[in-house]
VORO-667092 format. One record per atom (N, C-alpha, C): residue number from 1; atom name; residue in one letter; x, y, z. Coordinates in steps of 0.05 Angstrom, whole numbers. Each point is the difference from the previous one (the first is absolute). Layout:
REM VORO-667092
{node NUM CA A {X Y Z}}
...
This chain:
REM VORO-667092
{node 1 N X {17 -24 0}}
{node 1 CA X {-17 24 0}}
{node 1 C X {18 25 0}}
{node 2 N X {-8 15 -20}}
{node 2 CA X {21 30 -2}}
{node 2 C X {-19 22 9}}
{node 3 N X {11 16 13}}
{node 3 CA X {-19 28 2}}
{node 3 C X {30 28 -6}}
{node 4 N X {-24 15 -11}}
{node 4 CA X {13 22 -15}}
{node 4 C X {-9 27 14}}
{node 5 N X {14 12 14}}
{node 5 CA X {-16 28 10}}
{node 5 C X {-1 21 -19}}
{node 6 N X {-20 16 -4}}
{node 6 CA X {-7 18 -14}}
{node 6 C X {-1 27 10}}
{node 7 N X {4 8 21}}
{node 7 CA X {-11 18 15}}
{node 7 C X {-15 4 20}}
{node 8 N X {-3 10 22}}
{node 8 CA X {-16 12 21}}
{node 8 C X {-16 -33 0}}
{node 9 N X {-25 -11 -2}}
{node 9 CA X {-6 -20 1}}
{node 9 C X {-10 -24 -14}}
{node 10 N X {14 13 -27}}
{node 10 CA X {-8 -19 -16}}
{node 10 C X {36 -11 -12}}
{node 11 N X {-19 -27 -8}}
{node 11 CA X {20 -22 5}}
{node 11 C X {-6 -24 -17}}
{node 12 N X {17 -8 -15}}
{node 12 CA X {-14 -25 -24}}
{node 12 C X {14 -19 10}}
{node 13 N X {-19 -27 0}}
{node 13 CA X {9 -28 10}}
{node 13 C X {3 -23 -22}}
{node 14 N X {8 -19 -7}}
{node 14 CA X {1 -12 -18}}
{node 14 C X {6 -29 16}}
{node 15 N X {-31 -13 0}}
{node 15 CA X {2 -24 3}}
{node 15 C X {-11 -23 -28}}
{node 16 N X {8 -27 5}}
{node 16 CA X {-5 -13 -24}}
{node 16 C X {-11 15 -20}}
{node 17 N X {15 9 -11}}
{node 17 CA X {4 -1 -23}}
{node 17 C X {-28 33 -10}}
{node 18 N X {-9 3 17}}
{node 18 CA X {-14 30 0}}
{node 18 C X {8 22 25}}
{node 19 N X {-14 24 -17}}
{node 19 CA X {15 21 14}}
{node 19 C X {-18 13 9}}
{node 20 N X {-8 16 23}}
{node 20 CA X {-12 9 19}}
{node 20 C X {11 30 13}}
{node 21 N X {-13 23 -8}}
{node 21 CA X {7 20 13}}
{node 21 C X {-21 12 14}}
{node 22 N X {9 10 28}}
{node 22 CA X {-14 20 15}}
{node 22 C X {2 26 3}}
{node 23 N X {-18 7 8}}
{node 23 CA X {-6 33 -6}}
{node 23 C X {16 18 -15}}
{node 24 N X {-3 -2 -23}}
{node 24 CA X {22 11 -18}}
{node 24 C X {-5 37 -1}}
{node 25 N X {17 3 16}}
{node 25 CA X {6 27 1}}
{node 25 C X {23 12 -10}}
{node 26 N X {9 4 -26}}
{node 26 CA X {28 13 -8}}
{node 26 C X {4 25 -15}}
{node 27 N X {-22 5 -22}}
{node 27 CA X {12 35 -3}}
{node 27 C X {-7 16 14}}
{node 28 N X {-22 -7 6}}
{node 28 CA X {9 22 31}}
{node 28 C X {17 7 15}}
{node 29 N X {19 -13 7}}
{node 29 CA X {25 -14 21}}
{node 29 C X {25 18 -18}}
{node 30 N X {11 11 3}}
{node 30 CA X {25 15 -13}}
{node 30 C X {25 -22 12}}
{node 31 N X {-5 -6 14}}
{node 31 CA X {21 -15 14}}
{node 31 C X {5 -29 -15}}
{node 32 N X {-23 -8 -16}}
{node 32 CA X {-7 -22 -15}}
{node 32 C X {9 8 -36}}
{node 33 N X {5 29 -2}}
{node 33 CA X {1 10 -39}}
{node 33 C X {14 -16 -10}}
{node 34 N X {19 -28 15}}
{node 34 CA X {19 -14 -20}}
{node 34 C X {-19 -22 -15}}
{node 35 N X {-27 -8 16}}
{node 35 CA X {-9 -20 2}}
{node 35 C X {-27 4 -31}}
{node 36 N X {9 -23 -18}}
{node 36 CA X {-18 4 -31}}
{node 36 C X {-32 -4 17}}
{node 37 N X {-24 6 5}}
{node 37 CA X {-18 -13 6}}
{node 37 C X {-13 -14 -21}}
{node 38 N X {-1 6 -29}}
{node 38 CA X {-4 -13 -26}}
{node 38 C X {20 -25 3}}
{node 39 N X {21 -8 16}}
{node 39 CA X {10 -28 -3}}
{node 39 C X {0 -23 23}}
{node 40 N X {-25 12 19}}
{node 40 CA X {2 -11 21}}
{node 40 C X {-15 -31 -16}}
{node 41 N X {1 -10 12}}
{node 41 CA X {-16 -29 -4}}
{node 41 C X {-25 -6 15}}
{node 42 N X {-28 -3 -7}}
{node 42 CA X {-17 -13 19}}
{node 42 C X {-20 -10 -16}}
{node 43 N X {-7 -27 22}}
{node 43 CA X {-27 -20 -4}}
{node 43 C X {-23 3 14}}
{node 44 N X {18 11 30}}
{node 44 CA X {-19 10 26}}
{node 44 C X {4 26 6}}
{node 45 N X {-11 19 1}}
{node 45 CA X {1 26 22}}
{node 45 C X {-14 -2 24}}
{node 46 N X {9 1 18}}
{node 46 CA X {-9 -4 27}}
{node 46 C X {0 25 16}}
{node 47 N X {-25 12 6}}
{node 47 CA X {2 27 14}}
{node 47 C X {-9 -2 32}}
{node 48 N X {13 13 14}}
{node 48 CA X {-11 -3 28}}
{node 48 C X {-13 14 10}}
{node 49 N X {-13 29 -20}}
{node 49 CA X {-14 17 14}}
{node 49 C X {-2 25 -25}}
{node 50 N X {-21 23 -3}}
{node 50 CA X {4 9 -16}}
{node 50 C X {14 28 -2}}
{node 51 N X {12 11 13}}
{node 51 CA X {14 20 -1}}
{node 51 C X {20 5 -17}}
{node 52 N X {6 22 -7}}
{node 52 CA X {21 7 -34}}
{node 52 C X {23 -7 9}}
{node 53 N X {18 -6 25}}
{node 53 CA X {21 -13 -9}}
{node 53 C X {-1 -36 5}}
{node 54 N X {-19 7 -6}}
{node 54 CA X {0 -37 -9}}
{node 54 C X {-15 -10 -24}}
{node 55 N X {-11 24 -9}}
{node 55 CA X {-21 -19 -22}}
{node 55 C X {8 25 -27}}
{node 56 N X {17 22 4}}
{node 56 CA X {2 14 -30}}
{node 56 C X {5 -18 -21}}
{node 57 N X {19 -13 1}}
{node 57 CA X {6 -13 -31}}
{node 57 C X {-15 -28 -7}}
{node 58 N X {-16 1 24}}
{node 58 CA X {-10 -36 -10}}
{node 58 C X {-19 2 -24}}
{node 59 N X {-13 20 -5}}
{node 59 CA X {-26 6 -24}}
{node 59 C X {32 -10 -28}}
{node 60 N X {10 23 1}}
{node 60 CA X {24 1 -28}}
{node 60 C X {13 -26 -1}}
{node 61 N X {7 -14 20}}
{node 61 CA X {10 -32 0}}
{node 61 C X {-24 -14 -16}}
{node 62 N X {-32 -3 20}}
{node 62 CA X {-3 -19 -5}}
{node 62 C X {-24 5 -31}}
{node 63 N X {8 16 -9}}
{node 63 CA X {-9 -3 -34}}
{node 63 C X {23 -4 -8}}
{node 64 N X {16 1 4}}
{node 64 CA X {30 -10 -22}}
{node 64 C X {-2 -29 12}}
{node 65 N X {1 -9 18}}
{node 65 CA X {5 -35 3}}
{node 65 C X {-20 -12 0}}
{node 66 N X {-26 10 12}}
{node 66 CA X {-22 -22 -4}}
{node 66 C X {-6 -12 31}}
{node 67 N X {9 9 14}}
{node 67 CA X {12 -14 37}}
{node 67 C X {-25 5 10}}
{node 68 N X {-5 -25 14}}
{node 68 CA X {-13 -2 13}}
{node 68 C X {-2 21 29}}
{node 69 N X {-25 15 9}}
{node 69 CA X {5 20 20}}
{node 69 C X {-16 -13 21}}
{node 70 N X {15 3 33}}
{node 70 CA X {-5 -20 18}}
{node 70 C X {5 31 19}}
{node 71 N X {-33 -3 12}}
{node 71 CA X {6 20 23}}
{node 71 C X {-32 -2 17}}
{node 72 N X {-7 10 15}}
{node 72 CA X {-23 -4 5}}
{node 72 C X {-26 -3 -14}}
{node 73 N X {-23 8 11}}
{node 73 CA X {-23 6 -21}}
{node 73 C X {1 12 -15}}
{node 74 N X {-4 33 21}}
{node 74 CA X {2 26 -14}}
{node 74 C X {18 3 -21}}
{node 75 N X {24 1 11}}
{node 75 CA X {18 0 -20}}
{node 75 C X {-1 -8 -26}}
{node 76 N X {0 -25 0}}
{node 76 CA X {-11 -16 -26}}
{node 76 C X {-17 4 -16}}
{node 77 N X {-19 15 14}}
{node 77 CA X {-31 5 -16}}
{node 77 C X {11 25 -15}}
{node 78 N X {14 24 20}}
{node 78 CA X {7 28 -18}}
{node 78 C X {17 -3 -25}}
{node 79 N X {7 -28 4}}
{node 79 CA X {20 5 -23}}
{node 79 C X {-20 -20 -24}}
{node 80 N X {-18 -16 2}}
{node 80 CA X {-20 -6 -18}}
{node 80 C X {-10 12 -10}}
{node 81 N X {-7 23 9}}
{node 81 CA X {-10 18 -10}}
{node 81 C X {14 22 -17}}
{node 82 N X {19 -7 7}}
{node 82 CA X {24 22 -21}}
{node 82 C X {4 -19 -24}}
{node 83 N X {-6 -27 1}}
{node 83 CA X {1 -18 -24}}
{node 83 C X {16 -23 1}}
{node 84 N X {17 0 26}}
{node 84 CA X {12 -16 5}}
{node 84 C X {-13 -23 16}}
{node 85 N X {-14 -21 -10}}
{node 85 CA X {-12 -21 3}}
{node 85 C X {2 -21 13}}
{node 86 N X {34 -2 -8}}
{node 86 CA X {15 -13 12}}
{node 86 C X {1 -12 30}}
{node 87 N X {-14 1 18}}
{node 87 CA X {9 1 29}}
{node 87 C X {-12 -18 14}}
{node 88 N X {6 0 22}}
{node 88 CA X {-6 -26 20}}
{node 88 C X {0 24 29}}
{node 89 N X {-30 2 8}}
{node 89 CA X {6 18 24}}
{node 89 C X {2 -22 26}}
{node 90 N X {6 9 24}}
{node 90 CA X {0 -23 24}}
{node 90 C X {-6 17 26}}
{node 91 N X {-4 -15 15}}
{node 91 CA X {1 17 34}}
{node 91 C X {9 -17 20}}
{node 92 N X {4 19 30}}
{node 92 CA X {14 -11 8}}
{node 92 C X {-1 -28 8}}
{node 93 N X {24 -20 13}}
{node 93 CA X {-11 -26 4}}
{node 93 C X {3 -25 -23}}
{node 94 N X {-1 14 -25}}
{node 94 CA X {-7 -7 -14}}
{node 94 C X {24 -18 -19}}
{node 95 N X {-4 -22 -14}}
{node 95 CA X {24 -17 -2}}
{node 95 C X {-11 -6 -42}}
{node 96 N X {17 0 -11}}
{node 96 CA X {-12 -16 -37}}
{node 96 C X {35 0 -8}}
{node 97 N X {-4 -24 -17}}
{node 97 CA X {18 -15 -15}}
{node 97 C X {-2 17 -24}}
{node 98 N X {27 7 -6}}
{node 98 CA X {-1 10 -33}}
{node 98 C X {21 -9 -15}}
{node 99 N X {10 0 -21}}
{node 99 CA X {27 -18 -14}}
{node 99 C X {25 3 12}}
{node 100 N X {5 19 14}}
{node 100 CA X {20 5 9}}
{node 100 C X {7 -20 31}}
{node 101 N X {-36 -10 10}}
{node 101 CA X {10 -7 37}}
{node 101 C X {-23 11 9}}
{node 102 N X {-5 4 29}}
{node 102 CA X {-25 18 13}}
{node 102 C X {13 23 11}}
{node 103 N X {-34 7 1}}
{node 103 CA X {12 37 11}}
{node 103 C X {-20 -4 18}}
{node 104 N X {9 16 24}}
{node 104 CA X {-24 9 25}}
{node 104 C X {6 23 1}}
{node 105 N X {-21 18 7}}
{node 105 CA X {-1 27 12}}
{node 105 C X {-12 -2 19}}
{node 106 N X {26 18 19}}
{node 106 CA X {-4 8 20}}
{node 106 C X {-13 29 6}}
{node 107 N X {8 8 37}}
{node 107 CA X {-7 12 6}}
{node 107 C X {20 28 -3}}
{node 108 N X {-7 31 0}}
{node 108 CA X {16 17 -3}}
{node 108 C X {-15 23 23}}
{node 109 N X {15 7 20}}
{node 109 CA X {-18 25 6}}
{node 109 C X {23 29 -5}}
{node 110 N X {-20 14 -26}}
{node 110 CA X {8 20 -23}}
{node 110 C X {-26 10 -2}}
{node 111 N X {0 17 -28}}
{node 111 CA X {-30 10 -3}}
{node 111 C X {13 0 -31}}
{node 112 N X {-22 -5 -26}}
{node 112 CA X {-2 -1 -26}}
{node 112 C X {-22 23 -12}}
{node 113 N X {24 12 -24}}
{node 113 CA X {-28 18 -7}}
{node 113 C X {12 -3 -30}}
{node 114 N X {-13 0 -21}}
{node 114 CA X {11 -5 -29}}
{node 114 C X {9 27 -8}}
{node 115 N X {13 4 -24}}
{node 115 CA X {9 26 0}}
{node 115 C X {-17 19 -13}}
{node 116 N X {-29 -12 -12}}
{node 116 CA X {-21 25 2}}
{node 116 C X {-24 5 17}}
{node 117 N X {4 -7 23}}
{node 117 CA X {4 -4 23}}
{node 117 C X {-23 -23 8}}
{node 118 N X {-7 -10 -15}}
{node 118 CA X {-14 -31 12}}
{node 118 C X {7 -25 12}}
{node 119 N X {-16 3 20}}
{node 119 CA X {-7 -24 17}}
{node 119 C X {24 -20 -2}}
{node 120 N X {16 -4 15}}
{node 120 CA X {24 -30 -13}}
{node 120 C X {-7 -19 17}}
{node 121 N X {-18 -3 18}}
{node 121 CA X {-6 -21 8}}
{node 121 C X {13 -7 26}}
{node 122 N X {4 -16 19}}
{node 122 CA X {18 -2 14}}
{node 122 C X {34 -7 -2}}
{node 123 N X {23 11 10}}
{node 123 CA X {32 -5 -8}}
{node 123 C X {0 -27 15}}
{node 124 N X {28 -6 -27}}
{node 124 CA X {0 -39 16}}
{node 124 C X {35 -3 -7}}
{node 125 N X {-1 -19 4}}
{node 125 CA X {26 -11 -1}}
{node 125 C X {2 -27 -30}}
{node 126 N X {17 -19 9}}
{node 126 CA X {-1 -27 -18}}
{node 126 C X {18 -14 8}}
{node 127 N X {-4 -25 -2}}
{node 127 CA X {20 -23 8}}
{node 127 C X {-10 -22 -30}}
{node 128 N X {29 1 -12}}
{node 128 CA X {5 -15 -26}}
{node 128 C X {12 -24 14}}
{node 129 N X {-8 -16 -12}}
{node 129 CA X {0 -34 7}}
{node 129 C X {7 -19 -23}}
{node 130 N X {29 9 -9}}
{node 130 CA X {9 -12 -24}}
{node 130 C X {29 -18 -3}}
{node 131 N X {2 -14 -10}}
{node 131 CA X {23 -18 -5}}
{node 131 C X {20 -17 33}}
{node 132 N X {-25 7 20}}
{node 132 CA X {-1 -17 29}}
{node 132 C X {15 20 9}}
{node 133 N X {-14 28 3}}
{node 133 CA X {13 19 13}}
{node 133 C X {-23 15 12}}
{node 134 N X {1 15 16}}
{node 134 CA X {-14 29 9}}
{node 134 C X {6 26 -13}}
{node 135 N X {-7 22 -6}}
{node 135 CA X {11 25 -3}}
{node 135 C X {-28 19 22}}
{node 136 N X {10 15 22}}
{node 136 CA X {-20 21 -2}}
{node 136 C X {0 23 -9}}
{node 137 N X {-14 11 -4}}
{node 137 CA X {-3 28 -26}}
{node 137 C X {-12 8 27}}
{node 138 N X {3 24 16}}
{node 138 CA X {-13 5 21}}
{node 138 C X {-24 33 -8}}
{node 139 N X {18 13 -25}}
{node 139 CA X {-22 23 -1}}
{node 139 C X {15 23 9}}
{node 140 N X {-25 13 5}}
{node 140 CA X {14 23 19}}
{node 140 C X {-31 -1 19}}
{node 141 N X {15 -8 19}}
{node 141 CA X {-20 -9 46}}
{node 141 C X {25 13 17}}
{node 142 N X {-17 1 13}}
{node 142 CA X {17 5 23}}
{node 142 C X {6 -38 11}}
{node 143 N X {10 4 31}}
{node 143 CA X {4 -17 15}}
{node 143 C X {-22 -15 4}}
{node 144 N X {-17 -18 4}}
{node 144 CA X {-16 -11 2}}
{node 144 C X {-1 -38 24}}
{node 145 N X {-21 -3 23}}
{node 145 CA X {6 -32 7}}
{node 145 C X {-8 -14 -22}}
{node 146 N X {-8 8 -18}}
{node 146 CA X {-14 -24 -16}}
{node 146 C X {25 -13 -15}}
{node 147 N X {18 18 -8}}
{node 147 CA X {32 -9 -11}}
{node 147 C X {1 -32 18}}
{node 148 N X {-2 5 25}}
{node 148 CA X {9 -33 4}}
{node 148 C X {-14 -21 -5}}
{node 149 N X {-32 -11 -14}}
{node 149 CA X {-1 -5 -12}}
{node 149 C X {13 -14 -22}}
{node 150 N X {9 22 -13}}
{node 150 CA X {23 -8 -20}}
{node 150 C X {19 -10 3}}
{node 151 N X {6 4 17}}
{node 151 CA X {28 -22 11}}
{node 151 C X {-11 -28 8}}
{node 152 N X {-25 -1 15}}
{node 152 CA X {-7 -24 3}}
{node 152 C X {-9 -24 -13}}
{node 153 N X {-8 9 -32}}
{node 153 CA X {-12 2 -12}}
{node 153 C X {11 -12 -32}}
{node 154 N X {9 25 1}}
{node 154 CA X {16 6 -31}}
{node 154 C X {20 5 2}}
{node 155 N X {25 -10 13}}
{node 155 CA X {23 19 12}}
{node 155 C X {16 -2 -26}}
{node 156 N X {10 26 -2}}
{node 156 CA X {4 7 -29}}
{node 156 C X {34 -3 2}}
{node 157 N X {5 -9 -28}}
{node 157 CA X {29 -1 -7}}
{node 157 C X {17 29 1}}
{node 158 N X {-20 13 -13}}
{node 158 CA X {9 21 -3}}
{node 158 C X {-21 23 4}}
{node 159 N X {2 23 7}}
{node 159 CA X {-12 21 4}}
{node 159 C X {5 29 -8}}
{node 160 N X {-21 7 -16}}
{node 160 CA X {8 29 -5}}
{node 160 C X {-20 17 8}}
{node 161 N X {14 23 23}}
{node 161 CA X {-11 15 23}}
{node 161 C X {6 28 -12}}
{node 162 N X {-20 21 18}}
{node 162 CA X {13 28 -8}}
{node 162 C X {9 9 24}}
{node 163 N X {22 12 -3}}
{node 163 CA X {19 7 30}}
{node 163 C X {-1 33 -8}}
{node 164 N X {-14 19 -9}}
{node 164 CA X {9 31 -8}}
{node 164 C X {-13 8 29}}
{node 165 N X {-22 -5 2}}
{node 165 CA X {-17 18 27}}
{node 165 C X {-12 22 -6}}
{node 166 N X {-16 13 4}}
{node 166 CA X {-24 20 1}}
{node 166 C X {-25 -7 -16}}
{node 167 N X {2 -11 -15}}
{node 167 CA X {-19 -17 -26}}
{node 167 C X {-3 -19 12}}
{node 168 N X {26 -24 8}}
{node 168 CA X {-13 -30 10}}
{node 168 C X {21 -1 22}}
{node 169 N X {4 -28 7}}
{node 169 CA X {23 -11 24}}
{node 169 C X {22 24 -7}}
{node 170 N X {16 -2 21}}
{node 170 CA X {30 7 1}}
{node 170 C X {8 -26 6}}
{node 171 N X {28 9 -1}}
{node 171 CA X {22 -10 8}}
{node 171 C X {3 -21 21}}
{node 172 N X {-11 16 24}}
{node 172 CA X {-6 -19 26}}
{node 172 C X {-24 -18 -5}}
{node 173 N X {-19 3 -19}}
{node 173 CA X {-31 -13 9}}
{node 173 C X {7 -21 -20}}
{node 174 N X {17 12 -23}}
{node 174 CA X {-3 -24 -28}}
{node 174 C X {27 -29 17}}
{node 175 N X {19 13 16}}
{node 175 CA X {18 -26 11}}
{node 175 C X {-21 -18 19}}
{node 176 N X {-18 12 12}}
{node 176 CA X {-9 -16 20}}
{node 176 C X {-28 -19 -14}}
{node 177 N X {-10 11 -27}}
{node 177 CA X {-7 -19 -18}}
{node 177 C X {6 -22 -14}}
{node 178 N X {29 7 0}}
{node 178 CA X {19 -24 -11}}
{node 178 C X {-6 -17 12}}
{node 179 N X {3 2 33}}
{node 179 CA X {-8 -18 29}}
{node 179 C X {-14 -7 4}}
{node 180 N X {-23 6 -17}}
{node 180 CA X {-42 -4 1}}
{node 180 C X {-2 -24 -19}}
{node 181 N X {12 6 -23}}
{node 181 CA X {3 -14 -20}}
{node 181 C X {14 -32 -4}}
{node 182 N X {26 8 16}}
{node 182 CA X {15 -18 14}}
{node 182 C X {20 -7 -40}}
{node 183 N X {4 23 -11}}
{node 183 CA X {16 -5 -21}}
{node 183 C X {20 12 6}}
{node 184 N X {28 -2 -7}}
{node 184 CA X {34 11 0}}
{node 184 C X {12 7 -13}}
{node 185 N X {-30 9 -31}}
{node 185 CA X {20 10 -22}}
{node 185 C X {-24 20 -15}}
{node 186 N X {15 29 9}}
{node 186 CA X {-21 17 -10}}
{node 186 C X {10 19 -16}}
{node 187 N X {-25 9 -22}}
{node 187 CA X {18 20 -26}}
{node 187 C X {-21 25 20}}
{node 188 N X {17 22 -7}}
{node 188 CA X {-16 21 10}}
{node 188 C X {-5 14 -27}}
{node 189 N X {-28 20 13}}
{node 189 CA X {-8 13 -22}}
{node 189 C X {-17 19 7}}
{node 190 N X {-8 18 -23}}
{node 190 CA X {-22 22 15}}
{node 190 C X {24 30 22}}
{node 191 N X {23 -6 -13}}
{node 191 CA X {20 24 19}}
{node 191 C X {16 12 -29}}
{node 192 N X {14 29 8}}
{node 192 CA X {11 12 -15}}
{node 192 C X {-12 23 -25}}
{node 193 N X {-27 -17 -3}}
{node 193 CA X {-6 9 -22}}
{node 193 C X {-7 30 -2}}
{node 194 N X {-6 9 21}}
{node 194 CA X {-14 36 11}}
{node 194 C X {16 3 18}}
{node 195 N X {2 22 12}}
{node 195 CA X {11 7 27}}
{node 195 C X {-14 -4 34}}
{node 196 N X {-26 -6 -2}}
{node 196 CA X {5 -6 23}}
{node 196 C X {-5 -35 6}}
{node 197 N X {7 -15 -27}}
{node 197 CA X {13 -23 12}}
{node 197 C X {19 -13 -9}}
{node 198 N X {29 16 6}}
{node 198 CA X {17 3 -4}}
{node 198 C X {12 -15 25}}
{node 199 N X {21 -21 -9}}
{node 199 CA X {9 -18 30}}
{node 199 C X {28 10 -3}}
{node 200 N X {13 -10 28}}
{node 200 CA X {26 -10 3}}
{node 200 C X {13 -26 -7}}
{node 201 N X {8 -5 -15}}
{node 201 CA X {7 -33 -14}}
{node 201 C X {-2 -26 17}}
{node 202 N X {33 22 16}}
{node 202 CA X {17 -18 15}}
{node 202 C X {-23 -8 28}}
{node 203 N X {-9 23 8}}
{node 203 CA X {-19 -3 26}}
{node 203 C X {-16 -21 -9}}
{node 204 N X {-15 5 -23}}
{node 204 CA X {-17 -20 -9}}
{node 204 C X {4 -32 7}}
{node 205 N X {34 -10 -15}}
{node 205 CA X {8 -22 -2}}
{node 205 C X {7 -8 32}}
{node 206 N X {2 23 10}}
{node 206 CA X {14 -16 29}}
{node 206 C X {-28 -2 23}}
{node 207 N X {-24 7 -7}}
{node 207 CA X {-18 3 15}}
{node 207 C X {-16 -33 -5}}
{node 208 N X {-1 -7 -29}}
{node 208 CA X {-2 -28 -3}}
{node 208 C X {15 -27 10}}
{node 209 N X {30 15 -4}}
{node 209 CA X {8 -24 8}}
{node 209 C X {10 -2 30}}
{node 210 N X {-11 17 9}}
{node 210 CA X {-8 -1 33}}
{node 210 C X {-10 -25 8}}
{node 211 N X {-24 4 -24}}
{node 211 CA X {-19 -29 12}}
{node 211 C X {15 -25 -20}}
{node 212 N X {12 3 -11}}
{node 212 CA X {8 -32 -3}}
{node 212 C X {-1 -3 -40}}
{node 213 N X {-21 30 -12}}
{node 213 CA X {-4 3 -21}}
{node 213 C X {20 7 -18}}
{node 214 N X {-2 4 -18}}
{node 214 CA X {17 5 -34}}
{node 214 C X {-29 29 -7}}
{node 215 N X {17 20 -1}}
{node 215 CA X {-15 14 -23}}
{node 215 C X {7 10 -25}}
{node 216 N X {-13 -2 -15}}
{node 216 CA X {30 -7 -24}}
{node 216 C X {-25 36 -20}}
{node 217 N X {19 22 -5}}
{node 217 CA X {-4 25 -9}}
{node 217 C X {11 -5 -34}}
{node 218 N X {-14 -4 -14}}
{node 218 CA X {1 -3 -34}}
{node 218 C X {-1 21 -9}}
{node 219 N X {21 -1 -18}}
{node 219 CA X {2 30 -22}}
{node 219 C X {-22 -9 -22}}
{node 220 N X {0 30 -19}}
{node 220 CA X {-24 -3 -10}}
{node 220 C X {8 -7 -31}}
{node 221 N X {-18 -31 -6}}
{node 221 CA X {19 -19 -19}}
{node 221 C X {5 -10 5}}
{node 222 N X {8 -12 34}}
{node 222 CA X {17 -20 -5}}
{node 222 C X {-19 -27 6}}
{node 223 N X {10 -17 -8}}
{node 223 CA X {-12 -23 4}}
{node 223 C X {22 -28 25}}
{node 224 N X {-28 -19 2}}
{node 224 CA X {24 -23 24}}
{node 224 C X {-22 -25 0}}
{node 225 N X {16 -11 3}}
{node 225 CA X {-25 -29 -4}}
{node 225 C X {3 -15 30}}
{node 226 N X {-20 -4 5}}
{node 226 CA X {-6 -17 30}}
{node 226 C X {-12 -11 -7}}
């Protein structure tokens, strides 16, 4: 399994043999101008909520690929209605098999509004269940008990958390999720991109591996396979 960071929180995964991106947020992102969005690859777009830095580019993706769009109801429906037909809405709880493996959506506590300003339904998370692995896609939530759960549950191979703070977790709340979760290998995300969630690296890395964790900070482009 490869995953590719894109920016702020979007991030393309590539399991058997299809490719899967979430919340594709990139010309927006100045920090992202190296990144072609016309050469990204996708089968799936997976959105966790509807707000513009997660859902600007998914309309322009997914008429050029044809990808399937995976996000809640709402979500799904606004974009049927833009013509894009394509979709599979879900809620929380909720578990379906698609070519790639299963997806569940979870829980997110965030707030969703589309970017003309409709209804997005409730913010969620995702746990990809592919090639006998976990991934969590956590969104943008704060801290939450229901995270353990997930550990009990679904305890994920891997996890991708947002550590920026003022929008979702910090720093402190996203390490002690690692701990909820009960996973040791987390990509951070959701920091840098604006100024006020703007981190310290090093604090970052040493506040994880306090608890016993790996947080591993991806440049934008790069890719790593777990």
């Amino acid at each position: 399994m490869k995953i590719t960071f894109y920016g702020h929180a979007c991030f393309g995964i590539e399991t058997g043999g299809y490719h899967l991106l979430v919340d594709p947020f990139i010309t927006g992102n100045g920090q992202a101008s190296h990144i072609d969005v016309d050469g990204i690859p996708a089968d799936f777009i997976l959105l966790t909520h509807g707000h513009g830095d997660h859902v600007l580019d998914a309309e322009r993706i997914a008429r050029r690929t044809g990808a399937l769009i995976i996000s809640n109801f709402e979500i799904v429906s606004w974009y049927g209605e833009k013509g894009l037909t394509n979709g599979h809405g879900m809620n929380h709880g909720g578990e379906f098999g698609f070519d790639f493996g299963r997806l569940k959506y979870v829980s997110a506590v965030h707030s969703s509004v589309l970017p003309d300003g409709t209804y997005g339904g409730n913010p969620g998370g995702f746990i990809i269940k592919a090639e006998g692995k976990n991934v969590y896609i956590a969104g943008d939530t704060a801290l939450t008990m229901d995270m353990k759960l997930i550990g009990a549950y679904d305890r994920p191979h891997v996890a991708i958390l947002p550590i920026g703070d003022n929008f979702t977790m910090g720093i402190r709340d996203a390490a002690i999720c690692a701990d909820f979760i009960q996973c040791n290998t987390i990509i951070g995300a959701h920091f840098d991109t604006f100024p006020p969630i703007k981190i310290d690296h090093e604090e970052a890395v040493r506040a994880f591996a306090e608890g016993g964790n790996e947080l591993i900070l991806m440049e934008i482009g790069e890719t790593r396979e777990f």
